[in-house]
N, CA and C atoms as a LAMMPS dump frame, in Angstrom:
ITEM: TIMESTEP
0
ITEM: NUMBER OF ATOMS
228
ITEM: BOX BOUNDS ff ff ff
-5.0000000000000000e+02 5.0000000000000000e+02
-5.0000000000000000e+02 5.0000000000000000e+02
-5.0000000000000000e+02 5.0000000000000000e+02
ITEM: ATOMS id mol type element x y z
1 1 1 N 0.84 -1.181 0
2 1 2 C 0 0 0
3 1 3 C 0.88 1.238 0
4 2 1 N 0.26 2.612 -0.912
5 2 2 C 1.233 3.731 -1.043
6 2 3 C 1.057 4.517 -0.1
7 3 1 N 1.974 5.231 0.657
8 3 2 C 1.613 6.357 1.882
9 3 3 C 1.743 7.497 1.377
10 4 1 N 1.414 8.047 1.475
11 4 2 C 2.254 9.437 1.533
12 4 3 C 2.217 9.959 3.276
13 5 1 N 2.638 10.87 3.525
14 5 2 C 3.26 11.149 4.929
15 5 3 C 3.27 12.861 4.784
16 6 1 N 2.907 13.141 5.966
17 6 2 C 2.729 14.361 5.699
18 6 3 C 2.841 15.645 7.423
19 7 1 N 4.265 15.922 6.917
20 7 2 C 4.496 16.318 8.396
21 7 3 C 4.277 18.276 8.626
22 8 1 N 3.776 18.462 9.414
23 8 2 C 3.66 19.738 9.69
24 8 3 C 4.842 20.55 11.404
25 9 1 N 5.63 21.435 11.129
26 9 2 C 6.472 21.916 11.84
27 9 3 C 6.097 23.023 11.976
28 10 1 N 5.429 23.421 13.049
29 10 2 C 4.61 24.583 13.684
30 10 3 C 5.71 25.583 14.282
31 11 1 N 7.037 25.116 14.455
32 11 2 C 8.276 25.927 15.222
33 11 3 C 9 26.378 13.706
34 12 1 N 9.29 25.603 12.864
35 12 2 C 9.826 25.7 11.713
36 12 3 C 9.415 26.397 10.529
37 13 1 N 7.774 26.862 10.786
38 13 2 C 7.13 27.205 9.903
39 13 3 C 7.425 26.128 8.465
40 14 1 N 6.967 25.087 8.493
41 14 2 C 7.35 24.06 7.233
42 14 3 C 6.253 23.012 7.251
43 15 1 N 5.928 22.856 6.103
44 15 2 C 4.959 21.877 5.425
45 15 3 C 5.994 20.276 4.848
46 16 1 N 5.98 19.522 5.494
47 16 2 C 6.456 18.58 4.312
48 16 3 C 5.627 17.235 3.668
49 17 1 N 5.516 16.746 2.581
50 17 2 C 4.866 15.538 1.536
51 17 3 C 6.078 15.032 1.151
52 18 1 N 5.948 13.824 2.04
53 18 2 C 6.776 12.551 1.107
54 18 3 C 5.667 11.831 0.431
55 19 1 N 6.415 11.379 -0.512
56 19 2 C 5.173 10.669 -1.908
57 19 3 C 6.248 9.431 -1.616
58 20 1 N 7.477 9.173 -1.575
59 20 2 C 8.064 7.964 -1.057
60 20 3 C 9.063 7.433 0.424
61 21 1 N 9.327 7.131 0.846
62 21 2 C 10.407 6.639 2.095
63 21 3 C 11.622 8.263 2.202
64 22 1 N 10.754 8.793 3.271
65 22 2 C 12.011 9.576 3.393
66 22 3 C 13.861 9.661 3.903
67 23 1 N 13.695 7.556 4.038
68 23 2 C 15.183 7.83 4.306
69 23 3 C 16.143 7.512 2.979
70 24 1 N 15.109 7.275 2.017
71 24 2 C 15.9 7.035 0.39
72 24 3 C 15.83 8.809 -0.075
73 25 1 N 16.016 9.383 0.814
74 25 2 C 16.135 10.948 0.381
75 25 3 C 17.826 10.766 -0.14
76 26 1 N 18.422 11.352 -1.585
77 26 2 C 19.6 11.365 -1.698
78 26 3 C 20.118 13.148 -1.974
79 27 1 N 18.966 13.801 -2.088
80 27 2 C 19.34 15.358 -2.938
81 27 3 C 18.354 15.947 -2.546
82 28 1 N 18.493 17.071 -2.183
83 28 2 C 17.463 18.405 -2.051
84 28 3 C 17.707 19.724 -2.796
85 29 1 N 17.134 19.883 -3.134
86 29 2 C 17.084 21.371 -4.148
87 29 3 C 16.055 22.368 -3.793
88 30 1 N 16.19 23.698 -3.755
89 30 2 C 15.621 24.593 -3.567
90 30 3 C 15.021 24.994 -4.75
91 31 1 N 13.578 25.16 -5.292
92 31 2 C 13.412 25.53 -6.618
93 31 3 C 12.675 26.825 -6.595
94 32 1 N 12.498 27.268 -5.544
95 32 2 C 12.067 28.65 -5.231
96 32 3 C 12.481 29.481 -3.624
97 33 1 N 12.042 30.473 -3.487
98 33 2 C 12.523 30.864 -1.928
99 33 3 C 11.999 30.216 -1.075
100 34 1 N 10.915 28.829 -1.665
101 34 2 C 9.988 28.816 -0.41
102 34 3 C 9.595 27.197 -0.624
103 35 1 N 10.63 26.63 -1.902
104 35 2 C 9.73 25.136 -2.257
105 35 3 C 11.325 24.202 -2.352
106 36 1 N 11.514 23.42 -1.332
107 36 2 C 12.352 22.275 -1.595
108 36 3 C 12.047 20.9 -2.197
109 37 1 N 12.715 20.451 -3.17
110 37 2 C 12.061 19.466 -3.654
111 37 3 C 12.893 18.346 -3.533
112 38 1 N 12.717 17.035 -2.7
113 38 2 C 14.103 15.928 -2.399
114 38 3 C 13.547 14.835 -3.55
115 39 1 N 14.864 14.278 -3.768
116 39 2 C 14.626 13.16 -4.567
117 39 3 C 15.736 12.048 -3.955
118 40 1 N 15.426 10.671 -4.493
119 40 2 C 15.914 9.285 -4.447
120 40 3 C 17.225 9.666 -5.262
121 41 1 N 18.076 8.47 -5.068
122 41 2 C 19.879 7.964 -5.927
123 41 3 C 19.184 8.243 -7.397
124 42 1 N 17.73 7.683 -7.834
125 42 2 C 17.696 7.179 -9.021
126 42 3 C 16.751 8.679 -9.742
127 43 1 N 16.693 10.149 -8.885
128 43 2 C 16.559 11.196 -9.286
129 43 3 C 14.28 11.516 -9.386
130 44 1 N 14.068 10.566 -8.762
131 44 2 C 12.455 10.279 -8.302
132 44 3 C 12.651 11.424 -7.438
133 45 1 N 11.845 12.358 -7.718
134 45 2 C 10.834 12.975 -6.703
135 45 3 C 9.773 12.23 -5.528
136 46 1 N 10.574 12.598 -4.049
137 46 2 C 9.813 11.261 -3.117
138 46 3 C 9.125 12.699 -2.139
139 47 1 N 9.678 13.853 -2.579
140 47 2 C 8.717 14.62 -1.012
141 47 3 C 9.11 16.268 -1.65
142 48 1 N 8.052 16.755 -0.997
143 48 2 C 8.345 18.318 -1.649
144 48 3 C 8.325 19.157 -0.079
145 49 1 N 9.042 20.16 0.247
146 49 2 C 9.07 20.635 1.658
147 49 3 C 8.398 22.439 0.983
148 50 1 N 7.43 23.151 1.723
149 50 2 C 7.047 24.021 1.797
150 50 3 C 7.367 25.093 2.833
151 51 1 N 8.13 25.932 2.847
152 51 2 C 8.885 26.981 4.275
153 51 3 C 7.709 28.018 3.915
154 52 1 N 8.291 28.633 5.155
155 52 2 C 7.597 29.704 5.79
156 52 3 C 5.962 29.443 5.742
157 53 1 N 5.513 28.089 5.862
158 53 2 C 4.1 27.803 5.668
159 53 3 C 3.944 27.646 7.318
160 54 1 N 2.973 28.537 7.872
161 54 2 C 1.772 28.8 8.72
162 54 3 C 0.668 28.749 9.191
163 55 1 N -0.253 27.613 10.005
164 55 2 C -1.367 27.627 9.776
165 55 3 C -1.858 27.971 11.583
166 56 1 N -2.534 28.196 11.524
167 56 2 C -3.383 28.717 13.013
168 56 3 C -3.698 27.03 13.563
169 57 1 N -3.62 27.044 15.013
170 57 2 C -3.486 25.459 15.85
171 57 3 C -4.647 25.448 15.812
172 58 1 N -4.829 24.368 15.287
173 58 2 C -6.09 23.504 15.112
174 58 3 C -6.714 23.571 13.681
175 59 1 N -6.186 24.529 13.019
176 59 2 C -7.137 24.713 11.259
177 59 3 C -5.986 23.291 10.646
178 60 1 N -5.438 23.371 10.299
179 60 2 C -4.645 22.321 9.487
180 60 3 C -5.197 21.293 9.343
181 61 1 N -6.178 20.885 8.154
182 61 2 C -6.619 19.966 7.82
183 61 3 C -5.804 19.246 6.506
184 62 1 N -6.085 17.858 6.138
185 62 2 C -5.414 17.476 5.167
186 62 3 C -6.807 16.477 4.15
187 63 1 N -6.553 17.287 3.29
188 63 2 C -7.428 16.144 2.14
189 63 3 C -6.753 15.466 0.715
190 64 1 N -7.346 14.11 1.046
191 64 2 C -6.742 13.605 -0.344
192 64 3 C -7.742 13.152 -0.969
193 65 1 N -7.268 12.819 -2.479
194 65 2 C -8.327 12.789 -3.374
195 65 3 C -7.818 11.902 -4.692
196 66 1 N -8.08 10.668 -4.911
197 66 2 C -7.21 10.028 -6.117
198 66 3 C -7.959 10.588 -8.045
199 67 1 N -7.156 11.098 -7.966
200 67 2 C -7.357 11.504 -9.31
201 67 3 C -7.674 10.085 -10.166
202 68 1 N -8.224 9.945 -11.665
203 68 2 C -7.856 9.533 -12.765
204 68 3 C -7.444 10.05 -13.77
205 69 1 N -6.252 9.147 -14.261
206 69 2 C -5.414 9.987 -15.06
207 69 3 C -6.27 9.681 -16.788
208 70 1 N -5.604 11.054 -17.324
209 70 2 C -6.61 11.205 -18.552
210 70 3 C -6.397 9.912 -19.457
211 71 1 N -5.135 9.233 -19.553
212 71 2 C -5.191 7.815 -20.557
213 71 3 C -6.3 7.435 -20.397
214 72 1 N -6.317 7.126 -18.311
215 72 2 C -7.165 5.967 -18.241
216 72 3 C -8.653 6.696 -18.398
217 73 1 N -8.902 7.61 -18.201
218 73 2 C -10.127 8.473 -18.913
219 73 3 C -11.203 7.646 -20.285
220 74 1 N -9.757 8.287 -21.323
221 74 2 C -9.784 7.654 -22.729
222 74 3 C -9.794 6.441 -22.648
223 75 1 N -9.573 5.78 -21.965
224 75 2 C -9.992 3.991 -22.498
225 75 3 C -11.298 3.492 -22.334
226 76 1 N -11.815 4.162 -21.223
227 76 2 C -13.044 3.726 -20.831
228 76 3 C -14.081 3.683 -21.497
């Protein structure tokens, strides 16, 4: 089964989404002032980190939602 993981740092002001195992983290890159993006040895995007993100204690909700992707759209 796929996780994603999803940590919130209320001292750090930071959002983070791993989409895979954050200890196969090999690289982090900054791709804006405010968006880190880590990836795996094999250059996979596994988690994206969000700074200076803020939310008031207790609002922080999380929703997920599985998309279908448009191929599988078209086949149907």
């Amino acid at each position: 089964m796929e996780q994603v993981k999803v940590y919130y740092d209320p001292v750090g002001n930071s959002l983070t989404v791993w989409f895979g195992e954050p200890t196969r983290e090999d690289v982090s890159t900054m791709v804006t002032d405010d968006l880190v993006v880590m990836k795996d040895k094999e250059g996979r995007v596994i988690g994206v980190e969000k700074l200076f993100f803020a939310a008031q204690p207790g609002t922080l909700r999380v929703q997920f939602e599985t998309l279908t992707s448009a191929l599988d759209a078209l086949t149907k």
